[in-house]
C-alpha positions as CSV (number, residue, x, y, z in Angstrom):
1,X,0.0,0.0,0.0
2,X,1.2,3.8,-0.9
3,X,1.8,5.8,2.1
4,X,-0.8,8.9,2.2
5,X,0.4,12.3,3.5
6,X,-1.6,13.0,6.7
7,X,-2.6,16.7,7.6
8,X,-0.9,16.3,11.5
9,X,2.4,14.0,12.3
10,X,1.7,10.8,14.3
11,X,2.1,11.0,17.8
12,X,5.4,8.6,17.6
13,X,7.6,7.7,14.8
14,X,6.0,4.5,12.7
15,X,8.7,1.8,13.3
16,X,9.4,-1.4,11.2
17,X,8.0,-2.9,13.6
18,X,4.9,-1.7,13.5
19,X,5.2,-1.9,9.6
20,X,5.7,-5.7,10.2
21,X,2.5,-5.9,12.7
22,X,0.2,-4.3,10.4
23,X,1.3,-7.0,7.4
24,X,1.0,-9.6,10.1
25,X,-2.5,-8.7,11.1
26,X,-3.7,-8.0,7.6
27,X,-2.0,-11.2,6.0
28,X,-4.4,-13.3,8.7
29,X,-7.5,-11.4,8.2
30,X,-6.8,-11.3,4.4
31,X,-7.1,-15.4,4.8
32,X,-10.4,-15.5,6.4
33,X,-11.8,-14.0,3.5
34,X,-13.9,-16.0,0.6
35,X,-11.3,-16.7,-2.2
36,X,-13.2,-14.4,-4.5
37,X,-12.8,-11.2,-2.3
38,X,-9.0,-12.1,-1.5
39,X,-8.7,-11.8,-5.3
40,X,-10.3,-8.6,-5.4
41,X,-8.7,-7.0,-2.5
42,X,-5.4,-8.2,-3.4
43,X,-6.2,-7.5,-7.2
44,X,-7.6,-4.0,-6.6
45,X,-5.4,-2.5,-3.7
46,X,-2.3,-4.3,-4.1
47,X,-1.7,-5.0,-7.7
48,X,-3.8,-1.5,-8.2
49,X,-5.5,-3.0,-11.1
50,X,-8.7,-0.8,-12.1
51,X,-12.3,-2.7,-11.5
52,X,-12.9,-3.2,-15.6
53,X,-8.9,-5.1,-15.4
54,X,-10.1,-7.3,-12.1
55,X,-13.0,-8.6,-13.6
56,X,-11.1,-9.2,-16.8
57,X,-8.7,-11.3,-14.9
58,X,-11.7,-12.8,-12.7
59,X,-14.2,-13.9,-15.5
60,X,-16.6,-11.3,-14.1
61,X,-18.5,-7.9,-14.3
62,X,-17.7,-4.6,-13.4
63,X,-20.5,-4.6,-10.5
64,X,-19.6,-8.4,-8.7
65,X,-15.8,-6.7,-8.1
66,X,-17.8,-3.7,-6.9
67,X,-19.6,-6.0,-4.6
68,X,-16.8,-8.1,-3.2
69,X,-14.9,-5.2,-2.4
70,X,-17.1,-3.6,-0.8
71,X,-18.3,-6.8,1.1
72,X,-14.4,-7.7,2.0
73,X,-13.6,-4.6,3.6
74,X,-16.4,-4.8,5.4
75,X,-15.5,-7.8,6.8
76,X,-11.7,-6.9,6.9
77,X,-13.4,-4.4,9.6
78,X,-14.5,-6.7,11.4
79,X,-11.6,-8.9,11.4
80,X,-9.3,-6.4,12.2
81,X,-10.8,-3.8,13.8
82,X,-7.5,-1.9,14.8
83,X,-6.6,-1.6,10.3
84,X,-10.2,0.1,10.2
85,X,-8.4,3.3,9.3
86,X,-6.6,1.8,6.4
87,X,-9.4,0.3,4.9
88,X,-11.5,3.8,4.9
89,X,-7.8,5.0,3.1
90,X,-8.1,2.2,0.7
91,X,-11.9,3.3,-0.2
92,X,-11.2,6.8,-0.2
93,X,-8.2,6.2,-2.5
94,X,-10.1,3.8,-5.0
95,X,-13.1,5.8,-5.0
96,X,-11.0,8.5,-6.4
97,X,-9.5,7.2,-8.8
98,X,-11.6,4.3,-10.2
């Protein structure tokens, strides 16, 4: 994920450790998703292929990546509760630039 400029500093400096904790955390939660919103997470937000290229690659329409995305970060929220932040990010960012 691209780091995003934030209006105030964080109250400490962001360490490789935490770096390695928020991999950690998502890596786990990313697993308990459905196969089919794994792809599309990991499709739309890491590979940052557009929606009309993930359903290319997925045998799909436009509206079922739509969907699964929206349906995996929800329960990414869920599953990690404390990487709620960086989903909202990861919407924001798509939504902007679909």
């Amino acid at each position: 994920m691209a780091e995003l400029p934030r209006a105030e500093p964080p109250d400490r400096p962001y360490s490789t450790e935490d770096s390695m904790i928020v991999r950690i955390v998502m890596l786990r939660a990313l697993a308990q998703l459905p196969p089919k919103q794994r792809a599309v997470i990991v499709l739309r937000y890491y590979e940052d292929l557009t929606e009309h290229e993930t359903a290319k690659l997925l045998s799909c329409s436009i509206g079922t990546v739509k969907s699964q995305a929206h349906h995996a970060l929800a329960r990414l929220r869920v599953l990690a509760p404390e990487l709620a932040p960086k989903f909202a990010e990861m919407e924001d960012l798509k939504g902007a630039h679909r």
